[in-house]
MOPAC internal coordinates of N, CA, C and O (Angstrom, degrees):
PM7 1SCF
backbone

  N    0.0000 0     0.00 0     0.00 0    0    0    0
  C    1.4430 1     0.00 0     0.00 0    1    0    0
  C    1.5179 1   108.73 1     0.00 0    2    1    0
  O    1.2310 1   125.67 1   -39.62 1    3    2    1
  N    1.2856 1   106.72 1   140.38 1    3    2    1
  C    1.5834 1    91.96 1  -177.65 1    5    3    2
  C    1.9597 1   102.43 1  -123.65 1    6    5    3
  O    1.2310 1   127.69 1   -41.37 1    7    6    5
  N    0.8667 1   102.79 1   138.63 1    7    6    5
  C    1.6542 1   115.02 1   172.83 1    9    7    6
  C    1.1892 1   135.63 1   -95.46 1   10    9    7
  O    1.2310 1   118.77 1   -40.67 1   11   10    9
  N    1.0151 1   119.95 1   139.33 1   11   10    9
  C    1.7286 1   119.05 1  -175.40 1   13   11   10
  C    1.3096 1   113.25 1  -119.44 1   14   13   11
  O    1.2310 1   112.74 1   -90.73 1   15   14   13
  N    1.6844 1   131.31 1    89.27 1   15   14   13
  C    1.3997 1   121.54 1   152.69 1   17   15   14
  C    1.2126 1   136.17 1   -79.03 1   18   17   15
  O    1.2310 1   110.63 1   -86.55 1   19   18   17
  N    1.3876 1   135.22 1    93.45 1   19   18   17
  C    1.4242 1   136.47 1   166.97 1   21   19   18
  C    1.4543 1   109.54 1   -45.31 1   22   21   19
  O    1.2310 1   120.97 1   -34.46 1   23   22   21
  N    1.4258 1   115.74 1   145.54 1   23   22   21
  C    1.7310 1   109.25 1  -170.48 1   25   23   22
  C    1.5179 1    64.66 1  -162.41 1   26   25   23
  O    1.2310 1   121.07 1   -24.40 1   27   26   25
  N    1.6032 1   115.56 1   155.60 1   27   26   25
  C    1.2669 1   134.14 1  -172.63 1   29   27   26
  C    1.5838 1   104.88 1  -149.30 1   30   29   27
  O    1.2310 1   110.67 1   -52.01 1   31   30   29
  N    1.4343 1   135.15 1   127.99 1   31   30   29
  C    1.1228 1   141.20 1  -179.00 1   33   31   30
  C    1.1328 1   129.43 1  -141.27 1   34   33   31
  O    1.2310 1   108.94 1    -1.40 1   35   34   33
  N    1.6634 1   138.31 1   178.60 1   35   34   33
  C    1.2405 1   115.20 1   169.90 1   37   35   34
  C    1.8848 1    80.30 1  -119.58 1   38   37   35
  O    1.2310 1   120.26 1   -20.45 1   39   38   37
  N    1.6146 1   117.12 1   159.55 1   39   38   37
  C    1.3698 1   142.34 1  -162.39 1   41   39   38
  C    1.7444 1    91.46 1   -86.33 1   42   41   39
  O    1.2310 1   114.15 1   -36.94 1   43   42   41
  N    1.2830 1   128.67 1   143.06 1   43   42   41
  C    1.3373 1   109.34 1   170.84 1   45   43   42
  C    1.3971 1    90.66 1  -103.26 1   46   45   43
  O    1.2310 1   122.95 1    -1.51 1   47   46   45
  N    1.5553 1   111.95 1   178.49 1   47   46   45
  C    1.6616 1   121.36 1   167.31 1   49   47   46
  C    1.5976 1   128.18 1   -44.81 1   50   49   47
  O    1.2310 1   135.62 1   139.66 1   51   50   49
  N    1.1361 1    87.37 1   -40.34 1   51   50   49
  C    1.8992 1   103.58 1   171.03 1   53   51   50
  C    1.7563 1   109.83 1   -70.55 1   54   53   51
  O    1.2310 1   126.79 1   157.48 1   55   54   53
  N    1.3007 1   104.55 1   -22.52 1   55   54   53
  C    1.5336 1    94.93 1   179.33 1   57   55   54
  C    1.7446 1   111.78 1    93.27 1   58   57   55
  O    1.2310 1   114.14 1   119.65 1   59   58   57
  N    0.8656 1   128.71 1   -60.35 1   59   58   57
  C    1.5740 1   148.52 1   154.17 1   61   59   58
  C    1.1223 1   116.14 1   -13.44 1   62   61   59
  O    1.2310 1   124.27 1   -65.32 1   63   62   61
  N    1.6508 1   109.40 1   114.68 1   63   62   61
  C    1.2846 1   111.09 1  -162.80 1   65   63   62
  C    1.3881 1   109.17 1  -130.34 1   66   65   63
  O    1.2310 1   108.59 1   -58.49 1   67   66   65
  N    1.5842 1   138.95 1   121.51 1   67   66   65
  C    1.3312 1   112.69 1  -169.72 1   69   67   66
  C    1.9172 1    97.96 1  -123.30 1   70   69   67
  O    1.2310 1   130.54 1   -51.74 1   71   70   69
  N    1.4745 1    97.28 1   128.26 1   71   70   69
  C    1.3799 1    99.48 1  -150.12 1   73   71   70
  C    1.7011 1   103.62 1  -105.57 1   74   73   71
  O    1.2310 1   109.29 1   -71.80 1   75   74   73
  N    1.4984 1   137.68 1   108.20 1   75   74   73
  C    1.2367 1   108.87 1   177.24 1   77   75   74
  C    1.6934 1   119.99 1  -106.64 1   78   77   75
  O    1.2310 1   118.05 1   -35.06 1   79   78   77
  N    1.2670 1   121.31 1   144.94 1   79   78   77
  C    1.3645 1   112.72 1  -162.18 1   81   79   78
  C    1.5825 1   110.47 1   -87.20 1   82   81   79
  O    1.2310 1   123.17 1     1.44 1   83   82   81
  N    1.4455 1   111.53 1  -178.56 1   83   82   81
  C    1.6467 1   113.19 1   174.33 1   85   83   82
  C    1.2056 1    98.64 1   -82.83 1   86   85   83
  O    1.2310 1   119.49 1   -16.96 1   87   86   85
  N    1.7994 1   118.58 1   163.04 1   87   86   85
  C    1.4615 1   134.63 1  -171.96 1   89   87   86
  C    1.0533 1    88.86 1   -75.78 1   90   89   87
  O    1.2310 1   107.99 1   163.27 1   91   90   89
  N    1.5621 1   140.03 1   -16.73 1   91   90   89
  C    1.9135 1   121.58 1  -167.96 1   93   91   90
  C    1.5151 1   100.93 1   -78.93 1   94   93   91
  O    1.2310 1   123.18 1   174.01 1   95   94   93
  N    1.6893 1   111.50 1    -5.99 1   95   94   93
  C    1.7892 1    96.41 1  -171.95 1   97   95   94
  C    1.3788 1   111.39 1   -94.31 1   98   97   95
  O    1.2310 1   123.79 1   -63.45 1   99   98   97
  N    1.4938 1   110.34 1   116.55 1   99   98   97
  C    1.6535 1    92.47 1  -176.71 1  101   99   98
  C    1.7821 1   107.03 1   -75.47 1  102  101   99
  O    1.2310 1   136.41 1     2.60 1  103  102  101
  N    1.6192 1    85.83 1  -177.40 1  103  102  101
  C    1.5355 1   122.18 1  -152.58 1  105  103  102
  C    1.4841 1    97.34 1   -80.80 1  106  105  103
  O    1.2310 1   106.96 1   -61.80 1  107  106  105
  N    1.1581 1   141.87 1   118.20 1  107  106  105
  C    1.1357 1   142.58 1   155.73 1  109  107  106
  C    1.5660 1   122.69 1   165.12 1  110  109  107
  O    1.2310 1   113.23 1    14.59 1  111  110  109
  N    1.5154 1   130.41 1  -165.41 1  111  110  109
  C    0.9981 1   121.68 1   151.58 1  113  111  110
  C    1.3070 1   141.07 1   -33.26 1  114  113  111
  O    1.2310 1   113.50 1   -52.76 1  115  114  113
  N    1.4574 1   129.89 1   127.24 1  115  114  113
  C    1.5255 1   134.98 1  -154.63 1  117  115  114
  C    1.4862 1   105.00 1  -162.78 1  118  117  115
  O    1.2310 1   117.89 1   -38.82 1  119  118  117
  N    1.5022 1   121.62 1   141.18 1  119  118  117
  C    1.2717 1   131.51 1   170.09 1  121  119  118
  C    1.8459 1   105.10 1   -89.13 1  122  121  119
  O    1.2310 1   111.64 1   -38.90 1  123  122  121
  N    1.3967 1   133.35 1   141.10 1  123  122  121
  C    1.5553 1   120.72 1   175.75 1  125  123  122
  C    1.3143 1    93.91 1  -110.10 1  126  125  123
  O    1.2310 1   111.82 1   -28.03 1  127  126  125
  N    1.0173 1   133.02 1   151.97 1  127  126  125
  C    1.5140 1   136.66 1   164.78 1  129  127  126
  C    1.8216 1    96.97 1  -128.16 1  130  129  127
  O    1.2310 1   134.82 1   -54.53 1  131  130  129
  N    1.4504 1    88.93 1   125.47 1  131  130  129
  C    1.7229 1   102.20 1   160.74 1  133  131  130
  C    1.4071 1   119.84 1  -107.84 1  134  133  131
  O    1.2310 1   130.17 1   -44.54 1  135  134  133
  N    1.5004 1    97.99 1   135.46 1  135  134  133
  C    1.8965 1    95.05 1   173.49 1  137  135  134
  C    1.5297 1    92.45 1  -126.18 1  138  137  135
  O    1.2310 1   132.07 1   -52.01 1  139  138  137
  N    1.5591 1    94.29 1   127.99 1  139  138  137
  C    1.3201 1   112.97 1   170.31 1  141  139  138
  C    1.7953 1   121.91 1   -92.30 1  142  141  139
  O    1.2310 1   116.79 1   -72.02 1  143  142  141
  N    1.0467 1   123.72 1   107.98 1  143  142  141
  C    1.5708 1    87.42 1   166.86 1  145  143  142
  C    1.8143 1    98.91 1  -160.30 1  146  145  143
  O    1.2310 1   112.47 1   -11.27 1  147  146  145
  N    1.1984 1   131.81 1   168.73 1  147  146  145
  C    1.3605 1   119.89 1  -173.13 1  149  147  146
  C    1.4460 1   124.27 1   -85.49 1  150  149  147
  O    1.2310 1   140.93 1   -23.05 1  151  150  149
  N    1.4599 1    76.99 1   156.95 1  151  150  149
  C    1.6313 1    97.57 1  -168.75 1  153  151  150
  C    1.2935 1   113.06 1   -22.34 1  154  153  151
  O    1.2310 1   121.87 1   -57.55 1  155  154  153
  N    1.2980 1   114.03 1   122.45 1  155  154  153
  C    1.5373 1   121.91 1   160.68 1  157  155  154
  C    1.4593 1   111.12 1    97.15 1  158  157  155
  O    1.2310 1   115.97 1   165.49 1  159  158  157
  N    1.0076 1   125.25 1   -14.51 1  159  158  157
  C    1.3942 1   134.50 1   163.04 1  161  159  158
  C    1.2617 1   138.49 1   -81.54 1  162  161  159
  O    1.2310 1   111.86 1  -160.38 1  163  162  161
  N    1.2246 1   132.95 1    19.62 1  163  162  161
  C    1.4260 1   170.53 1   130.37 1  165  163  162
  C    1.7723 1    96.28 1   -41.33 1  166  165  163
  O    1.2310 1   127.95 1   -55.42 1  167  166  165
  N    1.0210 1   102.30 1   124.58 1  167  166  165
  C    1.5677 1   100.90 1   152.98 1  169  167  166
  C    1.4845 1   127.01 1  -141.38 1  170  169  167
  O    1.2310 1   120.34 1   -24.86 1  171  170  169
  N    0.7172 1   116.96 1   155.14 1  171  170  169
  C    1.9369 1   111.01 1   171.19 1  173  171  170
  C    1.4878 1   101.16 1   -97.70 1  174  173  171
  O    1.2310 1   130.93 1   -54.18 1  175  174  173
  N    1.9529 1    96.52 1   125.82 1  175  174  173
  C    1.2958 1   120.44 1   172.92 1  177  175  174
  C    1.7695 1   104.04 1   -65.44 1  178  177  175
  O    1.2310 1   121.18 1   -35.73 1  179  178  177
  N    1.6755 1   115.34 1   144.27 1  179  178  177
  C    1.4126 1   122.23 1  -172.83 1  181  179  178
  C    1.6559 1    86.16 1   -98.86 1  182  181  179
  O    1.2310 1   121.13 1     2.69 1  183  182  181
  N    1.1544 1   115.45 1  -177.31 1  183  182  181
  C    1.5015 1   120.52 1   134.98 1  185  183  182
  C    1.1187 1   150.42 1   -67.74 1  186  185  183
  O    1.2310 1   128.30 1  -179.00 1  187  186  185
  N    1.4027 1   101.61 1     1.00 1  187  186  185
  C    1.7917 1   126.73 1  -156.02 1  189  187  186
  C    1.3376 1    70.18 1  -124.81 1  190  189  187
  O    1.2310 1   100.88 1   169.77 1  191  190  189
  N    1.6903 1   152.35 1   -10.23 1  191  190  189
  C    1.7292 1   119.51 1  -174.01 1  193  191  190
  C    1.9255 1    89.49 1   -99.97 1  194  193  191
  O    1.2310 1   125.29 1   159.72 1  195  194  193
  N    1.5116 1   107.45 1   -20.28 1  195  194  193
  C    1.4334 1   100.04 1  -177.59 1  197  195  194
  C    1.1232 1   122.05 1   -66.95 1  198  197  195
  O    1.2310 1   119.41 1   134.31 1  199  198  197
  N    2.0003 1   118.74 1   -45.69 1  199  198  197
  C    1.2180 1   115.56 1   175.82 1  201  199  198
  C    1.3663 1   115.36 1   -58.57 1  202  201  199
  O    1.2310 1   109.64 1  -178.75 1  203  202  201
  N    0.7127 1   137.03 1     1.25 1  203  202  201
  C    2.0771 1   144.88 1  -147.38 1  205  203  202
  C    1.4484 1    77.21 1  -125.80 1  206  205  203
  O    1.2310 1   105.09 1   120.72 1  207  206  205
  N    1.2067 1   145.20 1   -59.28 1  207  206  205
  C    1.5381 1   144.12 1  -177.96 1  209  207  206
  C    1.5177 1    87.97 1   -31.26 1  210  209  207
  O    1.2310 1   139.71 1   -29.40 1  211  210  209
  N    2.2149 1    79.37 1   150.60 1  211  210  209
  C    1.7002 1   100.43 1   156.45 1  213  211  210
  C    1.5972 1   115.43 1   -87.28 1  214  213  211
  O    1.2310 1   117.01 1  -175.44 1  215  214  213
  N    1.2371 1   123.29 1     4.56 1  215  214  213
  C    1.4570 1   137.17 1   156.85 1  217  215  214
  C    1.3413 1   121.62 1   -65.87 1  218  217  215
  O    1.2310 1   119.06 1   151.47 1  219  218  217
  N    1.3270 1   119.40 1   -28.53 1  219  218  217
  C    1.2933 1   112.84 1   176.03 1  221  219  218
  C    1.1096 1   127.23 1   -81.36 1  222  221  219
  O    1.2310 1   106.36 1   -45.48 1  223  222  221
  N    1.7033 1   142.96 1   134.52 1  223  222  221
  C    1.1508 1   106.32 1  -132.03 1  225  223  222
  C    1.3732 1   177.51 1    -4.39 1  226  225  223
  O    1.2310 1   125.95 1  -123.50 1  227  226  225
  N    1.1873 1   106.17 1    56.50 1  227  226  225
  C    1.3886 1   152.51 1   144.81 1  229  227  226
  C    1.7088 1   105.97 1     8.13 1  230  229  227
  O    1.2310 1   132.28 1    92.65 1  231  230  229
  N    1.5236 1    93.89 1   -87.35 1  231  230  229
  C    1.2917 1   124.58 1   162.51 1  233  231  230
  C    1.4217 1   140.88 1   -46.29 1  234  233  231
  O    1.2310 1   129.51 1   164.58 1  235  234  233
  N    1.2992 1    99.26 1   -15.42 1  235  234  233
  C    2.0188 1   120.18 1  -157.25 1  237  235  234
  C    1.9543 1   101.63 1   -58.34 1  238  237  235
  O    1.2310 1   122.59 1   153.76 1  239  238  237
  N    1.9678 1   112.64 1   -26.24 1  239  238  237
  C    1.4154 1    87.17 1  -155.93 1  241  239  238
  C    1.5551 1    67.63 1  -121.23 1  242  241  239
  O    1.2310 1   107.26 1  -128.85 1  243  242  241
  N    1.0878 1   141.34 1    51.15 1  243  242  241
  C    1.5840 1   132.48 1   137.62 1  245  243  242
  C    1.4455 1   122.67 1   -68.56 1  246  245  243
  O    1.2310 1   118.12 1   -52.58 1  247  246  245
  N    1.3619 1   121.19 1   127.42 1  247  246  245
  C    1.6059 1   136.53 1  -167.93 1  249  247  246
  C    1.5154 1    98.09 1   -75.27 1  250  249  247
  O    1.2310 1   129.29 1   124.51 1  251  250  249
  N    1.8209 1    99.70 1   -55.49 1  251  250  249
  C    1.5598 1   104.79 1  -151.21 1  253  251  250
  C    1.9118 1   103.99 1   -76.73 1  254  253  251
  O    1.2310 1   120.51 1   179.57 1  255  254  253
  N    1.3137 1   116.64 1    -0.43 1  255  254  253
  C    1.2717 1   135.64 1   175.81 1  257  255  254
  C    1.3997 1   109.73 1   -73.70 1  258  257  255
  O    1.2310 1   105.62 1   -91.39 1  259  258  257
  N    0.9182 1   144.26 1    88.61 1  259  258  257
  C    1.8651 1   137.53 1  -177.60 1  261  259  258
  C    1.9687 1   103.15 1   -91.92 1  262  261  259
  O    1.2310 1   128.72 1   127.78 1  263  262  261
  N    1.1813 1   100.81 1   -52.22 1  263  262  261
  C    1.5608 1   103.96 1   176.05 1  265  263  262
  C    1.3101 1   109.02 1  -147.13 1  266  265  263
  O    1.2310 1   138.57 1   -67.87 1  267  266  265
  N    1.4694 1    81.62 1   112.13 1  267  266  265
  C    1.4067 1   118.86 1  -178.46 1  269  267  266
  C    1.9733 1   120.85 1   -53.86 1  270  269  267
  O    1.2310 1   134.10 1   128.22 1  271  270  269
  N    1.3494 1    90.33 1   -51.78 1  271  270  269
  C    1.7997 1   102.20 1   162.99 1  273  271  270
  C    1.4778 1   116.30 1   -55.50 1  274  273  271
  O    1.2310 1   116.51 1   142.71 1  275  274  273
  N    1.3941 1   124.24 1   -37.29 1  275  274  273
  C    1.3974 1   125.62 1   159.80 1  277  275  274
  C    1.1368 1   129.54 1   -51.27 1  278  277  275
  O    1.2310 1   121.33 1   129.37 1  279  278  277
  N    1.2721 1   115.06 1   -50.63 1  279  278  277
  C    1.1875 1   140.46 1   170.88 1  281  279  278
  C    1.4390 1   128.82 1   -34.87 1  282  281  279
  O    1.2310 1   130.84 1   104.68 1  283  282  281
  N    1.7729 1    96.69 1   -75.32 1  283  282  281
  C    1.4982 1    96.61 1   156.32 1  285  283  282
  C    0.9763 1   160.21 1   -78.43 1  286  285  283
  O    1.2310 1   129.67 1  -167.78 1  287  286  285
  N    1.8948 1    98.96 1    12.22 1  287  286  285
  C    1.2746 1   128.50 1   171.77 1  289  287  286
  C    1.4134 1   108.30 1   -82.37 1  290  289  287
  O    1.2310 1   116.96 1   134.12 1  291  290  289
  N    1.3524 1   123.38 1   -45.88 1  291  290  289
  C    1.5298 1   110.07 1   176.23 1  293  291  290
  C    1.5014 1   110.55 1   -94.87 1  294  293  291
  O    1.2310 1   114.19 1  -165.00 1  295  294  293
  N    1.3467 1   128.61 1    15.00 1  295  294  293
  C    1.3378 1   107.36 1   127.69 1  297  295  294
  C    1.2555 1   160.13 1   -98.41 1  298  297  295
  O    1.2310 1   132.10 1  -165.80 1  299  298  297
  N    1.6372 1    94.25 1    14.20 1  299  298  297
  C    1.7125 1   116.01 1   169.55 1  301  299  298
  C    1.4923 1    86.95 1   -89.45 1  302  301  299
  O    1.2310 1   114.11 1   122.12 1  303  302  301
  N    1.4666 1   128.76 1   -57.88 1  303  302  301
  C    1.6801 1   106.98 1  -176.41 1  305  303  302
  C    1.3651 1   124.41 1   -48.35 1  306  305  303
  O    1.2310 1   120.25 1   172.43 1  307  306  305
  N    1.2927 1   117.14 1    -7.57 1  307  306  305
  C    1.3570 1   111.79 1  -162.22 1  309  307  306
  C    1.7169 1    85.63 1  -108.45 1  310  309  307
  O    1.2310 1   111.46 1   159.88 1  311  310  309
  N    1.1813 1   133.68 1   -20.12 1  311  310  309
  C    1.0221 1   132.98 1  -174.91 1  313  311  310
  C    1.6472 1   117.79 1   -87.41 1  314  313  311
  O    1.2310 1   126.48 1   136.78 1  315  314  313
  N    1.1893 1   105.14 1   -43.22 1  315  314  313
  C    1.2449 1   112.45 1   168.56 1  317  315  314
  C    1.6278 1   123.00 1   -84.41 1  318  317  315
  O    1.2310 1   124.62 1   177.42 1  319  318  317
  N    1.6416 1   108.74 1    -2.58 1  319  318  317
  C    1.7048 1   102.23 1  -173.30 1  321  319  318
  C    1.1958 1   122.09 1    85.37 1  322  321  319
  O    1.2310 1   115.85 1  -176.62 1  323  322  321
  N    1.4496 1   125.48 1     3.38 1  323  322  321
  C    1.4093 1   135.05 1  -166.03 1  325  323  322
  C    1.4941 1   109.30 1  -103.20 1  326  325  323
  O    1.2310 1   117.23 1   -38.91 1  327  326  325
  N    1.1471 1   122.88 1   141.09 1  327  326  325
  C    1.1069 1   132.60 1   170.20 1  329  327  326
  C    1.7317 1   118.71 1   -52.40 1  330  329  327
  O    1.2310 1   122.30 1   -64.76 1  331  330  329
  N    1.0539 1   113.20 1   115.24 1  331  330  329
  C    1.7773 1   118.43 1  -175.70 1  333  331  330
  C    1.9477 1    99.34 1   -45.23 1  334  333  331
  O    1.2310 1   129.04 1   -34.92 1  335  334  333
  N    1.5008 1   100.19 1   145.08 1  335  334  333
  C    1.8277 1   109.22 1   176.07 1  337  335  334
  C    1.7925 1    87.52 1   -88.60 1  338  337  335
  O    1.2310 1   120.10 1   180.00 1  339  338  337

C-alpha cells in the first residue's frame, strides 16, 4: 500500500527539518520525497489538468497493448510486489 502525507512548512536558515508523522503511518521502511519550490506555487492537479496532459492517452496507439485496464494492473503489481488480481 503506498501512502501519501502532505506536510507543508516553512525551511528555517539551518535547513533542518524535524518531521513527525501521523499514527496511521506504519513503522518501517519508507521512501520521503521533498518538493521544494516557492511559496504559492504548489498547485493541486484537477482532473480536467490531466485530461489536457500529454499523459493522457499516452498509450492510445500501442499495438502490443490489447487491454489497457489489464495492463495497468500488472504494472502496479509489478511495481508494488503484489501479486497480479
Amino acid at each position: 500500500m503506498v501512502k501519501t502525507v502532505t506536510l507543508t512548512t516553512d525551511i528555517p536558515a539551518s535547513r533542518e527539518l524535524r518531521i513527525t508523522l501521523p499514527s496511521d503511518v506504519p513503522a518501517g521502511s519508507a521512501s520521503i520525497v521533498i518538493m521544494v519550490s516557492p511559496s504559492g506555487s504548489m498547485t493541486s492537479t484537477t482532473f480536467g489538468d490531466l485530461l489536457s496532459s500529454e499523459f493522457f492517452g499516452m498509450w492510445r496507439d500501442r499495438a502490443d497493448i490489447e487491454d489497457s485496464l489489464k495492463f495497468a494492473r500488472r504494472l502496479r503489481s509489478e511495481a508494488w510486489n503484489e501479486p497480479a488480481r
